[in-house]
Backbone as CSV, one residue per row, in Angstrom:
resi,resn,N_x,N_y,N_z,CA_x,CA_y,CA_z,C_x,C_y,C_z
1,UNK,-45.042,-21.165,5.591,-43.765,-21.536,5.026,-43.153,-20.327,4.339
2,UNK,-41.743,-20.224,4.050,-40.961,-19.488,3.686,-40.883,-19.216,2.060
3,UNK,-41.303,-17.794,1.677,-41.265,-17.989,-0.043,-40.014,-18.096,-0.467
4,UNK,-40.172,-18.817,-2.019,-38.724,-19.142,-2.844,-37.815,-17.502,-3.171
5,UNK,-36.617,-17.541,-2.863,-36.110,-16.609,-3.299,-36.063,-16.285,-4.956
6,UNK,-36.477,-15.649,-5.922,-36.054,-15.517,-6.988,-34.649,-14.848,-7.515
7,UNK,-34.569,-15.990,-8.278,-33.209,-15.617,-9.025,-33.533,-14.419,-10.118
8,UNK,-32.469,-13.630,-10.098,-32.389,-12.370,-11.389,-31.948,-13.145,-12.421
9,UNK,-32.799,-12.872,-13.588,-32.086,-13.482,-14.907,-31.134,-11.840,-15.173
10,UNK,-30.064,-12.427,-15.471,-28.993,-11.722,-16.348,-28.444,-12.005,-17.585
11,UNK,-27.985,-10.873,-18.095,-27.973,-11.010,-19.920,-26.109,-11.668,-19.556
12,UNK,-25.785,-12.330,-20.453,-24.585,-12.539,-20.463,-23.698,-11.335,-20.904
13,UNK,-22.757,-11.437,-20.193,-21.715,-10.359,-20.220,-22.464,-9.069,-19.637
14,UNK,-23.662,-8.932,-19.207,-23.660,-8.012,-18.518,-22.839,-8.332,-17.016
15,UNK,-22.693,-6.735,-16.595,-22.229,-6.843,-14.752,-22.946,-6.770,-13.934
16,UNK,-23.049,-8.157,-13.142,-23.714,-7.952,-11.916,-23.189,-8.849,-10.892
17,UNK,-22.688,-8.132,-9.917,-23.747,-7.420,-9.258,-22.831,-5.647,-10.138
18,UNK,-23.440,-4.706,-10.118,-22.853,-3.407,-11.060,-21.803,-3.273,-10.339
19,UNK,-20.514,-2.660,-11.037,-19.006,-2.424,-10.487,-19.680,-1.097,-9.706
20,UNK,-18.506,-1.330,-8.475,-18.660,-0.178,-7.458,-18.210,0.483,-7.531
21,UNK,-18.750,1.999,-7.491,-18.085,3.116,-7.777,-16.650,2.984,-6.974
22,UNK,-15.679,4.096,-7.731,-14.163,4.453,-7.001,-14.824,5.765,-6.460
23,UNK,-15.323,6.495,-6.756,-15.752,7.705,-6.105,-16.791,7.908,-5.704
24,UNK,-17.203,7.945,-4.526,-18.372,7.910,-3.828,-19.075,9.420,-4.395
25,UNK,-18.068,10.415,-5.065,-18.943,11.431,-5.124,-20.651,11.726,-6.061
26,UNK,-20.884,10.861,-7.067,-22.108,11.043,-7.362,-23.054,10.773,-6.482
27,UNK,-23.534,9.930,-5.432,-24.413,10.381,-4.465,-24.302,11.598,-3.101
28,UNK,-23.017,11.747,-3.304,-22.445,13.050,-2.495,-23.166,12.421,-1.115
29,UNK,-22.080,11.331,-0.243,-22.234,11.048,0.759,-21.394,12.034,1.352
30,UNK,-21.213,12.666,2.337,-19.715,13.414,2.756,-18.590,12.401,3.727
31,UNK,-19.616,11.811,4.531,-18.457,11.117,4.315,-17.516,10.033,3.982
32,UNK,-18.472,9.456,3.245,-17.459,8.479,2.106,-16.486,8.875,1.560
33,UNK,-16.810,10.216,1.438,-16.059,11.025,0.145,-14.729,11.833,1.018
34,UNK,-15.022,11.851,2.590,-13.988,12.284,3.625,-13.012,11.084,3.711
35,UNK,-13.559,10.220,3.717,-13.081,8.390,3.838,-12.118,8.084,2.673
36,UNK,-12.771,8.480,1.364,-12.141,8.220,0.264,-11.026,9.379,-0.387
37,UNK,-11.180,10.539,0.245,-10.072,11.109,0.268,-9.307,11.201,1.289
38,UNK,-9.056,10.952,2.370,-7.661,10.654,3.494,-7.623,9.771,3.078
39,UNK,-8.111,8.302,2.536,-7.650,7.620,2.075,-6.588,6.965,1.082
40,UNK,-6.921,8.245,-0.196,-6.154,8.919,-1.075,-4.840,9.111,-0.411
41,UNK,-4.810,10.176,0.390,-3.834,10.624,0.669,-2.766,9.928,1.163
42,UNK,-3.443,9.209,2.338,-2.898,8.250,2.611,-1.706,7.078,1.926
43,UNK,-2.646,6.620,1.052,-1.504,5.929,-0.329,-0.627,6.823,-0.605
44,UNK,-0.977,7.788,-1.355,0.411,8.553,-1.660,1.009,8.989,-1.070
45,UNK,1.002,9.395,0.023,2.009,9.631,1.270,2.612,7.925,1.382
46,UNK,2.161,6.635,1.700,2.975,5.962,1.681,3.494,5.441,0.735
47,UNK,3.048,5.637,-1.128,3.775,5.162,-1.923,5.134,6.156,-2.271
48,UNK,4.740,7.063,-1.774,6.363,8.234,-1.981,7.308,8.024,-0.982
49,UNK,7.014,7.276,0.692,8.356,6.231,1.365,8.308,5.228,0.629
50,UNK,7.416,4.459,0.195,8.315,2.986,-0.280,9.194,3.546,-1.465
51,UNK,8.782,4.357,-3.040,9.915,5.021,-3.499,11.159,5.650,-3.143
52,UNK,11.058,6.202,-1.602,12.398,6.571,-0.634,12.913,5.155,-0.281
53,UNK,12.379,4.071,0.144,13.085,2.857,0.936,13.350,2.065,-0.653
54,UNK,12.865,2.033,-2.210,12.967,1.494,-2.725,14.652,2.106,-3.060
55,UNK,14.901,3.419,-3.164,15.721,3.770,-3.611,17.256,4.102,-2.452
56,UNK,16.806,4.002,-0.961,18.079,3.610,0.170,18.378,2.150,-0.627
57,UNK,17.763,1.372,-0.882,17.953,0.031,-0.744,18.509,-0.117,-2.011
58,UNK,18.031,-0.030,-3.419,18.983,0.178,-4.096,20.553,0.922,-4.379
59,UNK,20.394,1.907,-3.411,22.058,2.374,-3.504,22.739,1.130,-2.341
60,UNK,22.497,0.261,-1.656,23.123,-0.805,-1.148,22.566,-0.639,0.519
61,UNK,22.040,0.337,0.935,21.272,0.327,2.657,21.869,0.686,3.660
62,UNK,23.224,1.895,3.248,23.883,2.201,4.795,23.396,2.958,5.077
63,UNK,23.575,3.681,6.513,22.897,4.231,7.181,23.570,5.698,6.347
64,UNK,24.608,6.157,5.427,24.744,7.193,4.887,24.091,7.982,4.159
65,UNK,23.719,6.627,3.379,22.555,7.001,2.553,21.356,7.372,2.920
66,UNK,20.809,7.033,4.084,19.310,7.687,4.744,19.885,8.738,5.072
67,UNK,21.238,9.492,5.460,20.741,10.783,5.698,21.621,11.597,4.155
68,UNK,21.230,10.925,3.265,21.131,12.290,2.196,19.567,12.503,1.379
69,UNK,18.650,11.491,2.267,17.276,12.027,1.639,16.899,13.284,2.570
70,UNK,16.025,13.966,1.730,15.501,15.236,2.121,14.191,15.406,2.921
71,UNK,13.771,15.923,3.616,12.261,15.998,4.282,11.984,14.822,4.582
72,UNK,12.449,14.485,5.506,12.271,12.698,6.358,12.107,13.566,7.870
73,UNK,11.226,13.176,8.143,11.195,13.352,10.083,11.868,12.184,10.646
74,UNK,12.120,12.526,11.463,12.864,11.391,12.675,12.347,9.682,12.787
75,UNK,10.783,10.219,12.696,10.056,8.760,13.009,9.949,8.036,11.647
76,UNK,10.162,8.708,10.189,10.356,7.851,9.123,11.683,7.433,8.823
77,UNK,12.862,8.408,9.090,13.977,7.959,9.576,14.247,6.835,10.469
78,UNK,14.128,6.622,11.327,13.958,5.509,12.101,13.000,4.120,11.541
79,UNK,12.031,4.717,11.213,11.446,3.299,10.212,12.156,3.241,9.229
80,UNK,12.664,3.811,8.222,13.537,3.583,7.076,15.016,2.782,7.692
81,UNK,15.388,3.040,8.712,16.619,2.374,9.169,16.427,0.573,9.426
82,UNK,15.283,1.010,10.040,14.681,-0.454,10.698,14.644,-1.541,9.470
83,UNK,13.741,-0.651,8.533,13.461,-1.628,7.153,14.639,-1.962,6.473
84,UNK,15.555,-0.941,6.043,17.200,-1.331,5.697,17.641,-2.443,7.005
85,UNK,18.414,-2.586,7.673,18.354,-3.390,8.502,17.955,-4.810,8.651
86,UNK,16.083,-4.815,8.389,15.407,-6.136,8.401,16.075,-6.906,7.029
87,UNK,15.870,-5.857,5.648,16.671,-6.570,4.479,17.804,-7.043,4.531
88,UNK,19.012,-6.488,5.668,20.488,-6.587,5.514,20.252,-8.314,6.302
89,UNK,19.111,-8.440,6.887,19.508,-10.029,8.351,19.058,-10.655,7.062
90,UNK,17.553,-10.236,6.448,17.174,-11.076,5.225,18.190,-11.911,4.317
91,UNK,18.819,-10.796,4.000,19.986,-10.715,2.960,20.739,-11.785,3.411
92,UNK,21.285,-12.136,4.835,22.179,-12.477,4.968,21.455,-14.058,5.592
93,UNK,20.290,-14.183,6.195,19.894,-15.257,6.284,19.806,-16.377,5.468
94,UNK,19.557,-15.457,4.276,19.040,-16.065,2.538,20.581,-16.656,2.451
95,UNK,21.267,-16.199,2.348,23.400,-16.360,2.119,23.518,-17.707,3.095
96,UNK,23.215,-17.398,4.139,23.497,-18.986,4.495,22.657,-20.089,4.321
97,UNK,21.606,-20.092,4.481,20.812,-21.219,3.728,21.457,-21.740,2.691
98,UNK,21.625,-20.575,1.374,22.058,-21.100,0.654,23.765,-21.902,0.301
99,UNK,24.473,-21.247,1.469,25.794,-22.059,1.446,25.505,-23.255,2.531
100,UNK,24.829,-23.503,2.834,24.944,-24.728,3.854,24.719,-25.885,2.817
């Protein structure tokens, strides 16, 4: 037959199971630590477009306004248009619902 699993006694308010590291670097995996930095990067490369699409969209979403941002390639240009755009049908879907 199969033995009983034992339970861990734990102290209250201790953590368990222990919080997981954010930085893989104290066991110096390489590549966790390759993983966890493109990863990095990653975010901040896309939280600095949503600050670009937060701020087309606040000046009102014409297409004028995407071309006075600076250092946009073509293919974020084109996604930035798309996303202005999806908000403007949003925008306007929301408008009739609500007048009907």
């Amino acid at each position: 037959m199969g033995r009983k699993r034992q339970r861990k006694l734990v102290a209250p308010g201790s953590d368990y199971p222990p919080p997981r590291q954010l930085f893989p670097c104290s066991t110096f995996q390489p590549l966790d630590l390759l993983r966890f930095l493109k990863l990095s990067l990653q975010l901040e490369y896309l939280s600095l477009l949503a600050v670009k699409v937060l701020h087309i969209l606040n000046l009102g979403g014409d297409n004028l306004n995407l071309l006075r941002l600076k250092n946009l390639n073509r293919l974020h240009f084109m996604e930035l248009h798309r996303l202005t755009v999806l908000k403007h049908k949003t925008l306007m879907e929301t408008q009739k619902i609500l007048l009907s």
